[in-house]
C-alpha positions as CSV (number, residue, x, y, z in Angstrom):
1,X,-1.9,-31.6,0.8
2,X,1.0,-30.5,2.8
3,X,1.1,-30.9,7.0
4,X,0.9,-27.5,7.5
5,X,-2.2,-27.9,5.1
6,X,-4.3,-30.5,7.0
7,X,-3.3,-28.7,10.0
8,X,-5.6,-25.3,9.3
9,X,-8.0,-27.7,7.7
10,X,-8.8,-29.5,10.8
11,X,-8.6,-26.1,12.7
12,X,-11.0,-24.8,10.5
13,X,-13.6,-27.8,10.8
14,X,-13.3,-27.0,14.6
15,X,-14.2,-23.4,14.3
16,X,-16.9,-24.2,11.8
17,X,-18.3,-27.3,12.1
18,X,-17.3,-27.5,8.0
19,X,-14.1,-27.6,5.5
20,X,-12.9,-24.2,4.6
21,X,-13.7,-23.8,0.9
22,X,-10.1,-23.3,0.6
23,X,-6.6,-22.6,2.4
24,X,-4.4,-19.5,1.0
25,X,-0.7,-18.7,2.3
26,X,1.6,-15.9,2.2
27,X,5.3,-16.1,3.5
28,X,7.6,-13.6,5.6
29,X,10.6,-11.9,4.1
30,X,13.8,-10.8,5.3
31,X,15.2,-7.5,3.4
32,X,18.9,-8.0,3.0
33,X,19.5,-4.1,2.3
34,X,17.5,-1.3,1.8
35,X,16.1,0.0,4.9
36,X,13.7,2.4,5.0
37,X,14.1,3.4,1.1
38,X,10.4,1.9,0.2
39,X,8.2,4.6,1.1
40,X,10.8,7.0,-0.9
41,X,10.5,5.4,-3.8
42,X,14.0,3.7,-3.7
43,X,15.1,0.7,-4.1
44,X,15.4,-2.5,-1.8
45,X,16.8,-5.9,-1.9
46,X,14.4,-8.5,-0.3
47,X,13.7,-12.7,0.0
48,X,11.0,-14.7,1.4
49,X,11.4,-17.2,4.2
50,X,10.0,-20.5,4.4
51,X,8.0,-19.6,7.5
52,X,4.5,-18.8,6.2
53,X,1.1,-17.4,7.2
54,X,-2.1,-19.5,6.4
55,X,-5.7,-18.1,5.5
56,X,-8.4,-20.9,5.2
57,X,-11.9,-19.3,4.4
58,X,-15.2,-20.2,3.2
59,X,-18.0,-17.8,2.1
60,X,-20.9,-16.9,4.2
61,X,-24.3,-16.2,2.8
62,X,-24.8,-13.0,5.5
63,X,-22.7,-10.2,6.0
64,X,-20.9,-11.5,8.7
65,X,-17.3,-12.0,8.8
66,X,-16.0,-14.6,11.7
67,X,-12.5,-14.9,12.6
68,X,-10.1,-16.9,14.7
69,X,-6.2,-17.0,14.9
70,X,-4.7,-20.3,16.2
71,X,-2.2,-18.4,17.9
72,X,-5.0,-16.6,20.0
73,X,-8.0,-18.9,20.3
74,X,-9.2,-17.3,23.3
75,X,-9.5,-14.1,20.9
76,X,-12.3,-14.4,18.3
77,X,-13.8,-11.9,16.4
78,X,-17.3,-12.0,14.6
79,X,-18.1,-8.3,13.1
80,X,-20.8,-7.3,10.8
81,X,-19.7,-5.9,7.2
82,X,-21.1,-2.6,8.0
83,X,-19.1,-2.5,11.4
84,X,-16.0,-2.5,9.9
85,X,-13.9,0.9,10.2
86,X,-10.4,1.8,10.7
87,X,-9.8,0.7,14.3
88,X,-12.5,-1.4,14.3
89,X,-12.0,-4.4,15.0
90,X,-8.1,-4.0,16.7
91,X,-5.9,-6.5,17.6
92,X,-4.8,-9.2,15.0
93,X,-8.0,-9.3,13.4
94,X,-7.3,-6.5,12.2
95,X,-5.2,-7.4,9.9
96,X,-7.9,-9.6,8.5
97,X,-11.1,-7.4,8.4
98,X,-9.1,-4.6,7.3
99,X,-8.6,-6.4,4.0
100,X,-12.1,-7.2,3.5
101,X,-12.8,-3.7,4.5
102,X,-10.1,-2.3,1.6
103,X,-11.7,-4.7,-1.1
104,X,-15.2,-3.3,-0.1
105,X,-14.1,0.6,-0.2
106,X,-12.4,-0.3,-3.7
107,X,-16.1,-1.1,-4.6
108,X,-16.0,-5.0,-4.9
109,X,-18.8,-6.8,-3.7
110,X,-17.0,-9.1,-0.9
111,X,-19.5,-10.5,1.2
112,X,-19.6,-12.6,4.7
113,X,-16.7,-14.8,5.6
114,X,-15.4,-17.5,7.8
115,X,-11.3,-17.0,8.2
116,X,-8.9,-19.3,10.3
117,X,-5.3,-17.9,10.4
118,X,-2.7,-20.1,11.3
119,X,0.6,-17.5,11.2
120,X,3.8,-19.5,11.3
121,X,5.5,-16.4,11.0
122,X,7.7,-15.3,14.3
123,X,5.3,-11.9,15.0
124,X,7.4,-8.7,16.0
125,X,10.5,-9.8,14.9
126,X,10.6,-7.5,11.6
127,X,10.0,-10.4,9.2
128,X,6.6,-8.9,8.0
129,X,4.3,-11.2,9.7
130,X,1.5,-8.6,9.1
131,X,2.2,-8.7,5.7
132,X,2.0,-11.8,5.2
133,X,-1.4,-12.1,7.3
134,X,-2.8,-9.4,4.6
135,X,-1.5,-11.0,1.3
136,X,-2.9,-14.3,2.0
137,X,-6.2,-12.9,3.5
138,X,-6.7,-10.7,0.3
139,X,-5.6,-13.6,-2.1
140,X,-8.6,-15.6,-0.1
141,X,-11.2,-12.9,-0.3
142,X,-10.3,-11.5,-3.7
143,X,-10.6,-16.1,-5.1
144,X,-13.7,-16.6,-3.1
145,X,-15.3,-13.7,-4.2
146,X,-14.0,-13.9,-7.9
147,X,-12.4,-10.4,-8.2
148,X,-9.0,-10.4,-10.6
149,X,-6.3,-9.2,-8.6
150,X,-2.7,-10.3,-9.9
151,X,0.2,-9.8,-7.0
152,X,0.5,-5.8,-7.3
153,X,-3.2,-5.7,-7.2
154,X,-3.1,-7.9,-3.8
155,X,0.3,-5.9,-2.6
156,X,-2.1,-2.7,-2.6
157,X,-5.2,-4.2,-1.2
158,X,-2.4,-5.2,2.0
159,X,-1.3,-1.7,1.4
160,X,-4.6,0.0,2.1
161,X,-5.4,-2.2,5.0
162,X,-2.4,-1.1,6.8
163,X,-2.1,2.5,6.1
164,X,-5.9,3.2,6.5
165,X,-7.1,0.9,8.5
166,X,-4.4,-0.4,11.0
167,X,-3.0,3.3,10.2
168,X,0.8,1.6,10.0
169,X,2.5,4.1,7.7
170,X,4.8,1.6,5.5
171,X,6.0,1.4,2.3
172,X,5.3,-1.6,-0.1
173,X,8.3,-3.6,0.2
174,X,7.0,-5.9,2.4
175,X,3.7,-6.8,0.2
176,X,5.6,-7.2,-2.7
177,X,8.3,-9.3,-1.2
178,X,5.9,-11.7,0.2
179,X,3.9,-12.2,-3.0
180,X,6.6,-11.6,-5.7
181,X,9.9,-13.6,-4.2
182,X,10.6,-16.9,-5.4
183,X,13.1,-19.4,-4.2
184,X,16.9,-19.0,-4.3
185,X,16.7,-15.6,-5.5
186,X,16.1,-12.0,-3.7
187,X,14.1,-9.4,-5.5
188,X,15.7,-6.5,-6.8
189,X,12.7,-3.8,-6.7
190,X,11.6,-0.4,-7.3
191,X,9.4,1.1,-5.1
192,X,8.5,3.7,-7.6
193,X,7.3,1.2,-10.7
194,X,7.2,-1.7,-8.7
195,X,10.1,-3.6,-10.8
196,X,10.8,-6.6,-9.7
197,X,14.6,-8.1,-11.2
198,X,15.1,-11.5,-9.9
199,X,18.6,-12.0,-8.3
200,X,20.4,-15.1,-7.6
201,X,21.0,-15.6,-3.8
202,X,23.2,-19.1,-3.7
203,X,24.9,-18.7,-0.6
204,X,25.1,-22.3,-0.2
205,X,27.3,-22.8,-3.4
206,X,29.5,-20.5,-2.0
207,X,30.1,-22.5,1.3
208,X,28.7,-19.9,3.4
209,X,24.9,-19.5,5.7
210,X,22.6,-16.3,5.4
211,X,21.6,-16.2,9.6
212,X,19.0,-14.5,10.2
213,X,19.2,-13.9,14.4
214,X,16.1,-12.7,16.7
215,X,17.1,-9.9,19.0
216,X,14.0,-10.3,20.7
217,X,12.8,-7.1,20.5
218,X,9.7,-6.1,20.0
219,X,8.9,-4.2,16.6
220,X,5.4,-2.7,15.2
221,X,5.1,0.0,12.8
222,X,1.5,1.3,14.1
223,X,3.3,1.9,17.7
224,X,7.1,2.5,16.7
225,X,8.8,6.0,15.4
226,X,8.4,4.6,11.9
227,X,5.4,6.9,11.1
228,X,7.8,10.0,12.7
229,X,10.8,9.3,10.4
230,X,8.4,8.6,7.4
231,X,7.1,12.3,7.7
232,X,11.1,13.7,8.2
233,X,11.7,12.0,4.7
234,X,8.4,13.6,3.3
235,X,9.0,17.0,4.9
236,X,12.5,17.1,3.4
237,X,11.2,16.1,0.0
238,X,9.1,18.4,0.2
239,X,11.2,21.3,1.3
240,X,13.7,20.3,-1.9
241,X,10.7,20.1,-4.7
242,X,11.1,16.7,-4.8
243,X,8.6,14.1,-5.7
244,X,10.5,11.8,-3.0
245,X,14.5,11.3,-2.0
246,X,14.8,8.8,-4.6
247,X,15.4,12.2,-6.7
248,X,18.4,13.0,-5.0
249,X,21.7,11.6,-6.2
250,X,24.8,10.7,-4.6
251,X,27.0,13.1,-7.1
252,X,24.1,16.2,-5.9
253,X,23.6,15.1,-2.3
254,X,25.9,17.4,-0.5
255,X,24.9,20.6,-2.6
256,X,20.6,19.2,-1.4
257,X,22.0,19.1,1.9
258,X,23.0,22.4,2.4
259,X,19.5,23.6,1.6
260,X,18.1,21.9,4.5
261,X,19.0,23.5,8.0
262,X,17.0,20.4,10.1
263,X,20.2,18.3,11.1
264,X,17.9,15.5,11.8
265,X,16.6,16.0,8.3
266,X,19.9,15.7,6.9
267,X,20.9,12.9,8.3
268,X,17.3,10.9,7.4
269,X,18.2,12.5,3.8
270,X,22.0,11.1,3.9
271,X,20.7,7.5,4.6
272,X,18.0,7.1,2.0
273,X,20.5,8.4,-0.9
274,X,23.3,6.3,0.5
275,X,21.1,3.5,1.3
276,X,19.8,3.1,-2.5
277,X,23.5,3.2,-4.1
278,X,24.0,0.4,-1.9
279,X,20.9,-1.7,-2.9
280,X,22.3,-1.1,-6.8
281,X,26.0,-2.1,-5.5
282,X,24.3,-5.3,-3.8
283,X,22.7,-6.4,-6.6
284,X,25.8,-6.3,-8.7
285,X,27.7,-8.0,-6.0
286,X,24.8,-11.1,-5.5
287,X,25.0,-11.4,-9.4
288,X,29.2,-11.8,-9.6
289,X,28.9,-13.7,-5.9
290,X,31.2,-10.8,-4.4
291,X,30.4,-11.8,-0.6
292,X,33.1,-9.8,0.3
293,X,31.4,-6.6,-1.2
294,X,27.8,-7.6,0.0
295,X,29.0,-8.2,3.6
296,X,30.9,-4.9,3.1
297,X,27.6,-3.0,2.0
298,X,25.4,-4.5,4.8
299,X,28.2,-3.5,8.0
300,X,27.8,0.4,5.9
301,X,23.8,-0.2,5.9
302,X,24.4,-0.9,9.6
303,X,25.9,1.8,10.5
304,X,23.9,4.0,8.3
305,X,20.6,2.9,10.0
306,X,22.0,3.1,13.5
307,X,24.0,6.5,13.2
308,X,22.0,8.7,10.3
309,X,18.4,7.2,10.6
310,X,18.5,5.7,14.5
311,X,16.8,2.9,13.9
312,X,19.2,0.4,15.5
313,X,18.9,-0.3,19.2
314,X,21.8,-1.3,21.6
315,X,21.0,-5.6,21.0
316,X,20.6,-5.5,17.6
317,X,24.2,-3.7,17.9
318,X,25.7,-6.6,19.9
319,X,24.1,-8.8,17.4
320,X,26.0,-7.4,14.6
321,X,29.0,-6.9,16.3
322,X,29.0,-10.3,17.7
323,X,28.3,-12.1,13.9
324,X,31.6,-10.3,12.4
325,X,33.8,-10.8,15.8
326,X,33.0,-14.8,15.0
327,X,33.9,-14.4,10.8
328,X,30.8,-13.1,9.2
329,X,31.0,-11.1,6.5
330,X,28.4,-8.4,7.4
331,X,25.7,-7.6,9.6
């Protein structure tokens, strides 16, 4: 048994009085490219992180379900099964009833629980703690309550708790990330068939560091424009018969673009379509350990997602900026 392990065990025994019948984890990710392409069916380019999120549970004979985050001791949560409905219960626990609430609207019989979470993922810093809080919740329930759920099947139970529940509109990058990546590789995956092409990512071999930097700024989907720019994609799909902007092209982007009048609209349109040629170009460049291309197609991405898609903000700009002033590749 790991530290990290015994750790949530003995939390647990404090909550409870008992040992959990079992501890489940989940990890963060960090998406090198491919921002913002998930929820159009395009493709993305992520890796998990060693920081994790830990789930101990044990079942309950009523229809209670008891929580408590070690981050937030002073916030517990006991609800009733029947309570549960989207916005009920809020906060963090949220992210924990609302799987239990998913797995019971998808008509498996998921009775009361006792769930510690000890989430060693930074939270807000857009490396998917939530995520990571639902895929190990739902890999707990969906064990302890015997229900076959292979990663996809867990990636859409998370799904469901954030879109309906939390009512975060995201894509399922994230999910899949967090339960598909293994080590020394990113993912190559499509959002549309949920692929998943393993790619080498040996930076160290190479004599250089992947740095992943915290701005410090706050990030949640539920409260952010996410939701706004998710409907601009969907309106613009929409308005050019497509299924989703995954179905435009690079060679017939300029001639969709003229069809749409919304300049806004062109410019969300103009990222995604970029954005995916350069997930495709990343790949290729991770699998002939092109750094100088990869760096190259992140400072693009950059710009791209601050100047077509503004979703940059002025200290994640200094950030960048500072990283290539001191010899980074790309940003």
């Amino acid at each position: 048994m790991t530290p990290e392990h015994t750790s949530v065990v003995d939390d647990f025994v404090a909550f409870t009085g008992s040992a959990p019948d079992g501890v489940w984890s989940s990890p963060g990710r960090v998406n090198l490219i491919g921002e913002h392409t998930d929820y159009n069916d395009g493709f993305a380019l992520p890796f998990a992180i060693a920081d994790r999120v830990f789930v101990a549970a044990s079942r309950r004979s009523d229809d209670v379900l008891r929580m408590r985050s070690v981050q937030a001791p002073a916030r517990d949560m006991t609800v009733t099964l029947d309570d549960l409905a989207p916005g009920t219960p809020g906060g963090w626990s949220a992210y924990v009833a609302g799987v239990v609430w998913a797995a019971r609207e998808a008509g498996h019989a998921v009775g009361g629980l006792d769930l510690l979470v000890d989430g060693r993922v930074p939270l807000g810093s857009g490396l998917s703690s939530s995520h990571a809080l639902e895929c190990a919740t739902a890999a707990a329930v969906t064990d302890l309550y015997g229900i076959s759920a292979g990663p996809d099947d867990l990636a859409r139970l998370s799904l469901v708790t954030e879109n309906d529940f939390v009512g975060a509109p995201t894509g399922m990058m994230d999910q899949i990330a967090s339960l598909r990546c293994i080590e020394g590789h990113a993912i190559f995956l499509d959002n549309r068939s949920l692929s998943v092409d393993q790619v080498p990512l040996d930076v160290i071999s190479a004599g250089l560091r992947l740095l992943v930097v915290d701005t410090r700024v706050h990030h949640d989907h539920a409260e952010s424009g996410y939701g706004e720019r998710r409907a601009s994609c969907e309106r613009a799909a929409k308005i050019l018969g497509l299924t989703a902007l995954r179905d435009v092209s690079v060679d017939g982007l300029e001639a969709e673009l003229a069809r749409l009048t919304d300049d806004e609209l062109r410019r969300r349109v103009r990222h995604v379509v970029f954005e995916n040629a350069r997930v495709v170009d990343a790949a290729t460049a991770l699998r002939e350990a092109d750094w100088t291309a990869l760096g190259a197609l992140m400072q693009a991405s950059h710009a791209s997602l601050r100047d077509d898609y503004e979703v940059s903000c002025e200290e994640l700009d200094v950030a960048v900026d500072a990283a290539r002033d001191a010899g980074a590749l790309g940003g």
